[in-house]
Residue, then its C-alpha position, 0 to 999 in steps of 0.5 A: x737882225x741878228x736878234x734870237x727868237x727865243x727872246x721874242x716869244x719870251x717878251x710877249x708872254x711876259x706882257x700876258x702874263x702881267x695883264x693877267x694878273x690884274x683879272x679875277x680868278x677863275x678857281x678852276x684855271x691853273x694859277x699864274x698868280x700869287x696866292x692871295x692872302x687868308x683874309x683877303x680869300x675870306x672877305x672875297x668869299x662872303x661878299x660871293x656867298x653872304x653866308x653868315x659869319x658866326x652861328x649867332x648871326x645864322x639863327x638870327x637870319x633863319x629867324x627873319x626868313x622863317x618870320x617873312x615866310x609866317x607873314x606872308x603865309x598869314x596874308x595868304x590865309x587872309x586872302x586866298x593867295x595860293x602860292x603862300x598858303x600851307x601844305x594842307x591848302x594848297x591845290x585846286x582840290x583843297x580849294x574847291x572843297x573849301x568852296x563847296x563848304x563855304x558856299x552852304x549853310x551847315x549845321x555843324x559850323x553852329x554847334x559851339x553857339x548851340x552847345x553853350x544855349x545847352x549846357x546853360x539850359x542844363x545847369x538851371x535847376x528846372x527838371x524839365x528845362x534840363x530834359x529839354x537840354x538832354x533832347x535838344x544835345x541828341x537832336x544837335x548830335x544827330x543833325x551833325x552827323x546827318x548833314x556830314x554824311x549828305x555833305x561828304x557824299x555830295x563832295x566825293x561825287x562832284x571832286x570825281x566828276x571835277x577832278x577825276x585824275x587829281x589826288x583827292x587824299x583826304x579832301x572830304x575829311x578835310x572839308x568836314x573839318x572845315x564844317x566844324x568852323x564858324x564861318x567868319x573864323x574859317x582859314x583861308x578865308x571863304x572865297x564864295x557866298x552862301x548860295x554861290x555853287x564853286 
């Protein structure tokens, strides 16, 4: 009956305050608890970030990532998947400009087979075999550089019509590269066949 009331409102707090100790930590509420001890607070700490411990164990795990990231990447040239592919490849102007080679036949995609024909025939001791040879380097010269030039026109005028607000920086310069390429060794993988218009 008589009781103070300043013992009453002190009872309850005590009570919050022991039920409070038991919940994890806010660490931007005020404190209300002891301070944990150094290898309590850093084992609490790596199980949260999983960061690594030692600059060992980092490069070993920036080493796995970067290995996961190759293979997948590999995958993606294999088989076209656009989200793991390279810089260079990406995007529907890359993809349709590899399309566009892809669904032609080129005359630069058979130069190596050609130059190894030619420099054979130049190194047999037959005059007029090594004149066949000189006629047939300027012959593959000039229909390379021909077939480029159509090639690269065609492209520049079906990416404008195509895409015509998308960046199209260096997509025919990257296409004629992809000329250069046999067609079976060509990365990311030709999507079309010969004859199919992307």
């Amino acid at each position: 009956m008589f009781r103070s009331r300043a013992k009453e409102e002190k009872a309850p707090a005590d009570k919050a305050l022991v039920t409070d100790s038991k919940m994890p930590r806010d660490p931007q509420a005020p404190k209300g608890r002891p301070t944990p001890k150094r290898s309590e607070a850093q084992t609490q700490r790596r199980s949260v970030a999983k960061t690594p411990t030692t600059r060992k164990e980092g490069a070993k795990r920036q080493r796995d990532e970067r290995r996961v990231q190759l293979e997948k990447q590999r995958q993606a040239l294999a088989s076209g998947d656009e989200r793991y592919l390279p810089a260079r490849d990406k995007g529907p102007v890359r993809k349709f400009a590899r399309d566009f080679v892809d669904s032609r036949f080129c005359v630069a995609e058979f130069f190596l087979p050609l130059a190894v024909l030619i420099l054979v025939l130049s190194m047999v001791r037959i005059g007029s075999l090594q004149n066949i040879a000189l006629l047939l380097w300027l012959i593959v010269i000039v229909l390379i550089v021909l077939d480029s030039v159509g090639i690269a026109i065609r492209l520049k005028k079906q990416l404008n019509t195509r895409f015509p607000d998308a960046p199209k920086n260096g997509a025919v310069r990257y296409a004629l590269m992809r000329t250069l390429q046999m067609r079976r060794l060509r990365l990311p993988k030709p999507q079309v066949k010969r004859g199919e218009r992307p």
